[in-house]
N, C-alpha and C positions, 0 to 999 in steps of 0.2 A: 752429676755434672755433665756427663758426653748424653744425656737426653735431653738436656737444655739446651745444649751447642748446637745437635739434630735438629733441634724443633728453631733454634732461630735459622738455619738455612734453609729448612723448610717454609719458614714463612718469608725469607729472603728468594727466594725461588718462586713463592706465589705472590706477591706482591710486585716482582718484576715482569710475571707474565702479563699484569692488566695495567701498569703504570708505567710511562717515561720518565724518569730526572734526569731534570741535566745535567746533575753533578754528586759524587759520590757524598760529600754535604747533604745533600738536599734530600738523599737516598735516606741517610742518619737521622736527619730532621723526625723525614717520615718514620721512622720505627721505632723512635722515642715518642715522638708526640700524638703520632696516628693521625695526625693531619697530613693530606696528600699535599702533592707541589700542586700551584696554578701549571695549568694546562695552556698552552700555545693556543692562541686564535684559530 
């Protein structure tokens, strides 16, 4: 169980270094579905 926990802020950690959301939603979206947000023009 605390190596699952680890490992999801790990990848909450790296997936905020190369992606913007605009919204803690959209944040969720992305690590349930592994689809990114659209990206601002």
């Amino acid at each position: 169980r605390f190596r699952a926990r680890t490992r999801m802020f790990t990848h909450l950690a790296t997936i905020t270094a190369y992606l913007v959301f605009p919204s803690w939603s959209a944040l969720m979206r992305t690590l349930i579905t592994g689809v990114p947000p659209p990206q601002p023009p």
